[in-house]
Gaussian input, Z-matrix of N, CA and C with variables (Angstrom, degrees):
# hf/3-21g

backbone

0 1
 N
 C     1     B1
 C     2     B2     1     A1
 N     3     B3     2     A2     1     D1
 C     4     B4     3     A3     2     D2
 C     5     B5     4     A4     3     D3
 N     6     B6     5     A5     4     D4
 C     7     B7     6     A6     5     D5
 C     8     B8     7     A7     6     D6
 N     9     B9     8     A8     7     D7
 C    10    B10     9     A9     8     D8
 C    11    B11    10    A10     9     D9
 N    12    B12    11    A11    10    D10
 C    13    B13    12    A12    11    D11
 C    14    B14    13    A13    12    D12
 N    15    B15    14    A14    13    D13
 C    16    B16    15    A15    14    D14
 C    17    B17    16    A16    15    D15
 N    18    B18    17    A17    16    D16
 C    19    B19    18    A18    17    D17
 C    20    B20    19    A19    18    D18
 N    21    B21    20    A20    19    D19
 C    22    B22    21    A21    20    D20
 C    23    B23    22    A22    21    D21
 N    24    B24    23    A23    22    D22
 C    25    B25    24    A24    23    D23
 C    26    B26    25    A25    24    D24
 N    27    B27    26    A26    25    D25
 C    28    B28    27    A27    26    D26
 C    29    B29    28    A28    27    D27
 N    30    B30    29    A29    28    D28
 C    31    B31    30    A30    29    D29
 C    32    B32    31    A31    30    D30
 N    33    B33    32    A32    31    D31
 C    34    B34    33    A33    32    D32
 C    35    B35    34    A34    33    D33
 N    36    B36    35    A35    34    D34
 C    37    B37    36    A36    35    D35
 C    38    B38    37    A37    36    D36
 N    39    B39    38    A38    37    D37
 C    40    B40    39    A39    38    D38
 C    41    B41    40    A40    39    D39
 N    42    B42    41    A41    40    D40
 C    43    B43    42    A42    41    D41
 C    44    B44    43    A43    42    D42
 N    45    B45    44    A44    43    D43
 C    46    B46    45    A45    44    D44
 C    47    B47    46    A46    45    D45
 N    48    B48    47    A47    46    D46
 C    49    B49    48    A48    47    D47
 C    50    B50    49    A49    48    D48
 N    51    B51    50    A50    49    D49
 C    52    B52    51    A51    50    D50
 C    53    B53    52    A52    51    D51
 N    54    B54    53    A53    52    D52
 C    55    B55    54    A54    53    D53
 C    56    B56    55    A55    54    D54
 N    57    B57    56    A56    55    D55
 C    58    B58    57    A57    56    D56
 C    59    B59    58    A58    57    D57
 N    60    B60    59    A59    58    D58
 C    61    B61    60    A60    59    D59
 C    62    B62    61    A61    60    D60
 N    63    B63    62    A62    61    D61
 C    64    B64    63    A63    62    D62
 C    65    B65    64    A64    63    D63
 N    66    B66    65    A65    64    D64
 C    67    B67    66    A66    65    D65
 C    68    B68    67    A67    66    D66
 N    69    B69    68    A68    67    D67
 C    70    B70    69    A69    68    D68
 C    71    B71    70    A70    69    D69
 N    72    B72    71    A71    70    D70
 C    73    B73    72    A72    71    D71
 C    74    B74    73    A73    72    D72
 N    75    B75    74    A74    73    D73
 C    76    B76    75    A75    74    D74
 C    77    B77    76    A76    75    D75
 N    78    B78    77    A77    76    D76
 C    79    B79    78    A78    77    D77
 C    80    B80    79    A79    78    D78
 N    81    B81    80    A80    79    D79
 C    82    B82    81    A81    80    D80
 C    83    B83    82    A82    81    D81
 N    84    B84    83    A83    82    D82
 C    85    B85    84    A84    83    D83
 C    86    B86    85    A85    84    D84
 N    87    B87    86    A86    85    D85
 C    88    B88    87    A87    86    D86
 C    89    B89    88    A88    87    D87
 N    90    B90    89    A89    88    D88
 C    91    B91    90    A90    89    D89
 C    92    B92    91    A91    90    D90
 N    93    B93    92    A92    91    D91
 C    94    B94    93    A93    92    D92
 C    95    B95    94    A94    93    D93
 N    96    B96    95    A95    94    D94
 C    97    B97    96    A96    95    D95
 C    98    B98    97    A97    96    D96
 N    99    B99    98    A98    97    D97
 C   100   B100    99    A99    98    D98
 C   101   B101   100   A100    99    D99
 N   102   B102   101   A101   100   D100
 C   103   B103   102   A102   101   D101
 C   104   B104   103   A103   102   D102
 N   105   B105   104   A104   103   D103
 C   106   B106   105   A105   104   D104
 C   107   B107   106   A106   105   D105
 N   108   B108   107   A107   106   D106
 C   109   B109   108   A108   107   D107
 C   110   B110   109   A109   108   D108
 N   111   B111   110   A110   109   D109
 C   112   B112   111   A111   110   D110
 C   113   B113   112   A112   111   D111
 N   114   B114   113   A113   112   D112
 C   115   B115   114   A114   113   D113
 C   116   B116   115   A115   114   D114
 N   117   B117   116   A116   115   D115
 C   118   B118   117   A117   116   D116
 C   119   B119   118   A118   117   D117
 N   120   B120   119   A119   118   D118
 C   121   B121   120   A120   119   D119
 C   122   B122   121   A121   120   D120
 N   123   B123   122   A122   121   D121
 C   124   B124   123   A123   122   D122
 C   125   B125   124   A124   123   D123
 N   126   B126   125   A125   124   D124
 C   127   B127   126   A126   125   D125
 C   128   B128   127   A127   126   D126
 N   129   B129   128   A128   127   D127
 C   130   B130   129   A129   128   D128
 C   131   B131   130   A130   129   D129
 N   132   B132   131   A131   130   D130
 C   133   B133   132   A132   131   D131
 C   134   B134   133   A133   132   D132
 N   135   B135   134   A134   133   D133
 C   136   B136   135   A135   134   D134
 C   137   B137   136   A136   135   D135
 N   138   B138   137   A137   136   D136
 C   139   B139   138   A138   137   D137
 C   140   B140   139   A139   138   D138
 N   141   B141   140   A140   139   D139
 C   142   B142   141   A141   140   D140
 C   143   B143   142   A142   141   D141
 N   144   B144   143   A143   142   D142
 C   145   B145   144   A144   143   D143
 C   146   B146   145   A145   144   D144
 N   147   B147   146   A146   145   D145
 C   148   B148   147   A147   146   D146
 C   149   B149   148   A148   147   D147
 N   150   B150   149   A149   148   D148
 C   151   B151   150   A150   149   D149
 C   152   B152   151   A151   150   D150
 N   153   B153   152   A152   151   D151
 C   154   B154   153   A153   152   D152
 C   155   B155   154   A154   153   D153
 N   156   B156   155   A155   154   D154
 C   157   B157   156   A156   155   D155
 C   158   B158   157   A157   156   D156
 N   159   B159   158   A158   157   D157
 C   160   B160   159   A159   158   D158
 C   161   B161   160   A160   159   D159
 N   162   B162   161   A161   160   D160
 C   163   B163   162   A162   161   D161
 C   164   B164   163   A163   162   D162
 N   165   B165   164   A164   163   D163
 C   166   B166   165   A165   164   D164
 C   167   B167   166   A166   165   D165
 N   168   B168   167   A167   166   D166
 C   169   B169   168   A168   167   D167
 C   170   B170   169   A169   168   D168
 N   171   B171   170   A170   169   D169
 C   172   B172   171   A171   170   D170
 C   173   B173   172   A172   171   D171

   B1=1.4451
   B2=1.5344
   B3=1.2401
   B4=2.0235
   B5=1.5411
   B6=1.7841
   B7=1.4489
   B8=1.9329
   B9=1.4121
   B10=1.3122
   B11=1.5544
   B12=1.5640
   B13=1.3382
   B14=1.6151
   B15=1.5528
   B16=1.5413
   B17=1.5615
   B18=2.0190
   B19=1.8101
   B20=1.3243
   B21=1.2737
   B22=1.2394
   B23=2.2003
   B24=1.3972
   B25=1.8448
   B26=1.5080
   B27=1.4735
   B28=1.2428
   B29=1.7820
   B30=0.9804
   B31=1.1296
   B32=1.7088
   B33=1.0157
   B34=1.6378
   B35=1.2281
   B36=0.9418
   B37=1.4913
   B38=1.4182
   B39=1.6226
   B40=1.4050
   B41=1.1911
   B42=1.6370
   B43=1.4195
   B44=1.8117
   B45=1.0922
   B46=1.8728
   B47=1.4413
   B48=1.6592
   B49=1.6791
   B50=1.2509
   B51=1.5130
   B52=1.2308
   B53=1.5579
   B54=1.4883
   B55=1.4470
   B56=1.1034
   B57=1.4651
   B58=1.7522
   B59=1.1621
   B60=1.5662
   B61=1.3072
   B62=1.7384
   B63=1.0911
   B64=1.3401
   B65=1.1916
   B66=1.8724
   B67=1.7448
   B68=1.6591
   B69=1.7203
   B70=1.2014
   B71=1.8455
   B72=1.2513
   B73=1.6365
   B74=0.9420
   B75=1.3719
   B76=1.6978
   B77=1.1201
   B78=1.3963
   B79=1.6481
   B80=1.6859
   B81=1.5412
   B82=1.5113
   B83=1.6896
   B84=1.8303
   B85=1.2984
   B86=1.7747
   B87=1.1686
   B88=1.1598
   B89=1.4319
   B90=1.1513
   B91=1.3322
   B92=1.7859
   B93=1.2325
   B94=1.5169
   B95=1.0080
   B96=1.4192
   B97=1.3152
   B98=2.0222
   B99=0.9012
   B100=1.7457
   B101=1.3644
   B102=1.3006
   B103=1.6696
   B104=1.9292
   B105=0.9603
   B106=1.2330
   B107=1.6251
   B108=1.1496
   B109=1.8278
   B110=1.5891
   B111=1.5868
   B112=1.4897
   B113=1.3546
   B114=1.4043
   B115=1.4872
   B116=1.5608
   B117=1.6411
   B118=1.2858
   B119=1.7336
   B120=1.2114
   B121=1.2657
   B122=1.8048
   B123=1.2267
   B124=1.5635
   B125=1.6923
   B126=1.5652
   B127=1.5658
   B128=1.7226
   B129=1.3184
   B130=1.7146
   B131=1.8219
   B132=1.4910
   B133=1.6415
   B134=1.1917
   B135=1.5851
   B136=1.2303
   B137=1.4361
   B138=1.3835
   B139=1.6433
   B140=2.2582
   B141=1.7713
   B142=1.3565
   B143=1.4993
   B144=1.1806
   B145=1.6980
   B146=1.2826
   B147=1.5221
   B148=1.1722
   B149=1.6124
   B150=1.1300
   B151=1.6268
   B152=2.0035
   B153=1.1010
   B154=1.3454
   B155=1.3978
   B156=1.8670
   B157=1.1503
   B158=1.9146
   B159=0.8744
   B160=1.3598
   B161=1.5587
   B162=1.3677
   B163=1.6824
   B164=1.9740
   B165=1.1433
   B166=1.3006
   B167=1.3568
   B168=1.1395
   B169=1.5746
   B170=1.2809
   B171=1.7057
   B172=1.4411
   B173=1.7010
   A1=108.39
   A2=98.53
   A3=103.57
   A4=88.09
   A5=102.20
   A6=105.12
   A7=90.29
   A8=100.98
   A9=124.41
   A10=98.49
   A11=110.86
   A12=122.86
   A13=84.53
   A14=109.86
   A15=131.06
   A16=93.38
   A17=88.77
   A18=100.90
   A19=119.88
   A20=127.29
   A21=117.85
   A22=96.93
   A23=98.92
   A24=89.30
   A25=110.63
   A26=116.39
   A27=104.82
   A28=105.45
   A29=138.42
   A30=151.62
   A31=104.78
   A32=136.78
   A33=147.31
   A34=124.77
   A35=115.06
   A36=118.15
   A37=124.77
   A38=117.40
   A39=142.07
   A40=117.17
   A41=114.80
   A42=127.97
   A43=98.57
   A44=91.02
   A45=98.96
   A46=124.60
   A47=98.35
   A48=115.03
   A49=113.67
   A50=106.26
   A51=108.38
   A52=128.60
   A53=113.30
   A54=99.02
   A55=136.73
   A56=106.67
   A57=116.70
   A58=124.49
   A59=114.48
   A60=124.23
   A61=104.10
   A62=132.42
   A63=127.30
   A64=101.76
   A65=107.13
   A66=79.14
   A67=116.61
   A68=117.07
   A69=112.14
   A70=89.28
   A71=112.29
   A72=117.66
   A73=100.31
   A74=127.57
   A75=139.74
   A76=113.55
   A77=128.54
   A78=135.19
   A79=95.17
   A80=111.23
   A81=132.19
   A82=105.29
   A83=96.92
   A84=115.67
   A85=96.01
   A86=148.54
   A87=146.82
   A88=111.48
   A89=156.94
   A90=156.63
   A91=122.39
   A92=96.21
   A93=91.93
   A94=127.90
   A95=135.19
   A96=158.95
   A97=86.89
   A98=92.60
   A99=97.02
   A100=129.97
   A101=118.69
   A102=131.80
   A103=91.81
   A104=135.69
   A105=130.71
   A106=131.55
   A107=95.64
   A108=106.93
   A109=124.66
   A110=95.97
   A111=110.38
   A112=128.07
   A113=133.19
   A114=137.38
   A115=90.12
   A116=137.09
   A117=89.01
   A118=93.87
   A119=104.09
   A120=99.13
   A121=113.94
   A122=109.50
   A123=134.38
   A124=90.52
   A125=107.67
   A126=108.34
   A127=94.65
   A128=122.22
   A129=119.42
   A130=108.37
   A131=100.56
   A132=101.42
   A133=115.64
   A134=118.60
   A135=140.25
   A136=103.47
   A137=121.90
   A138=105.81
   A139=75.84
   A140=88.65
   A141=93.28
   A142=109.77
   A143=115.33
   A144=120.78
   A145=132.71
   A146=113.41
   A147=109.53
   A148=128.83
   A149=125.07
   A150=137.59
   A151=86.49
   A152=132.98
   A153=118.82
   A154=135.20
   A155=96.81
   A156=115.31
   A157=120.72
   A158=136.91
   A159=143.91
   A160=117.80
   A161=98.65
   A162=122.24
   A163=105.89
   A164=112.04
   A165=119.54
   A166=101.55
   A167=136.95
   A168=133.26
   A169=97.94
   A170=141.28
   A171=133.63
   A172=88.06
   D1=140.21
   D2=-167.03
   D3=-100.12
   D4=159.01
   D5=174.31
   D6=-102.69
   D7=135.40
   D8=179.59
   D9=-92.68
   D10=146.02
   D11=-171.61
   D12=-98.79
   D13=158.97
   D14=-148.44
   D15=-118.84
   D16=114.38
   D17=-170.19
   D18=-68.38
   D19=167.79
   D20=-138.52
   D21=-86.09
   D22=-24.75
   D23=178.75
   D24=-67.01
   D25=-9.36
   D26=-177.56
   D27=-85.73
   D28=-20.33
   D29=-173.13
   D30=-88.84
   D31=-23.96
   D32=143.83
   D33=-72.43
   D34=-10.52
   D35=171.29
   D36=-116.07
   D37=-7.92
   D38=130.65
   D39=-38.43
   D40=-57.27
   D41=-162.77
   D42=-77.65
   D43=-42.79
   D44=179.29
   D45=-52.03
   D46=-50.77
   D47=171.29
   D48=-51.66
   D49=-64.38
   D50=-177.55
   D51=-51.66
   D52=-37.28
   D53=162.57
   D54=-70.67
   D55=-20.46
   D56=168.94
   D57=-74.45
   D58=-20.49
   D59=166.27
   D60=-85.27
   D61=36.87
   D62=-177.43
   D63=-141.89
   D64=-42.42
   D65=173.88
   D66=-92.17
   D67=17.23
   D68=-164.43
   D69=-88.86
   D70=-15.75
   D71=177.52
   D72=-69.63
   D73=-65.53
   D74=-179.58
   D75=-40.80
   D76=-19.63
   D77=-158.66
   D78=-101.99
   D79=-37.74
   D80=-164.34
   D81=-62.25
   D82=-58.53
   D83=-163.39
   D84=-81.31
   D85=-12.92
   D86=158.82
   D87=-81.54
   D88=-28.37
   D89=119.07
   D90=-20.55
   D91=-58.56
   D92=153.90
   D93=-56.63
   D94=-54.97
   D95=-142.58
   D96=-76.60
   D97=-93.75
   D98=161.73
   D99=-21.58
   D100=-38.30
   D101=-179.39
   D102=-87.94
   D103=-45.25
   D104=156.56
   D105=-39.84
   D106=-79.83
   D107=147.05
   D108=-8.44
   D109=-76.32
   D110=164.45
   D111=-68.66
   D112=-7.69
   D113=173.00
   D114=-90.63
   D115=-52.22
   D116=-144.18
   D117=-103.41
   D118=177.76
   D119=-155.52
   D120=-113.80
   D121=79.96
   D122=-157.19
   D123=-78.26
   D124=132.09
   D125=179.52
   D126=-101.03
   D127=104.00
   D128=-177.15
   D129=-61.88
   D130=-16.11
   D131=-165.16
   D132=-53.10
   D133=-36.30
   D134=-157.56
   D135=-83.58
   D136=-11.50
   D137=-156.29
   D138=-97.79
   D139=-179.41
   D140=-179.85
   D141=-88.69
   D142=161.25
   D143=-145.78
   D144=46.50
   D145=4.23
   D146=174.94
   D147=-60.07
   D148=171.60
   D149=-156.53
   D150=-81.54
   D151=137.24
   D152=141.14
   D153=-148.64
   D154=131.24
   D155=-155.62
   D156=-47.94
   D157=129.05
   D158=160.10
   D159=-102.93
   D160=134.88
   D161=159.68
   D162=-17.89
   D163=-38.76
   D164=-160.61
   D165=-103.93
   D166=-30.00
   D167=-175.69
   D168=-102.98
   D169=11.82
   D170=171.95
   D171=-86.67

């Protein structure tokens, strides 16, 4: 049995996967990233320039 050299759609559709499998990570780790974000519970008031809330702007 001969080793056959690898036709060229298979080598584009490698290249294809692989980027779709890269941004489907990218999509994963930004979803997390965000679901993190939103669990913990960061008070922004405190940092400098932060927004802060008043009796009058609730």
């Amino acid at each position: 049995m001969t080793i056959r050299a690898e036709h060229e759609i298979h080598t584009r559709r490698r290249g294809r996967n692989l980027g779709i499998g890269l941004m489907l990570g990218g999509f994963v780790i930004l979803v997390m990233a965000l679901t993190y974000v939103k669990i913990t519970n960061i008070d922004f008031s405190d940092l400098p320039g932060g927004a802060v809330q008043t009796e009058e702007s609730m």
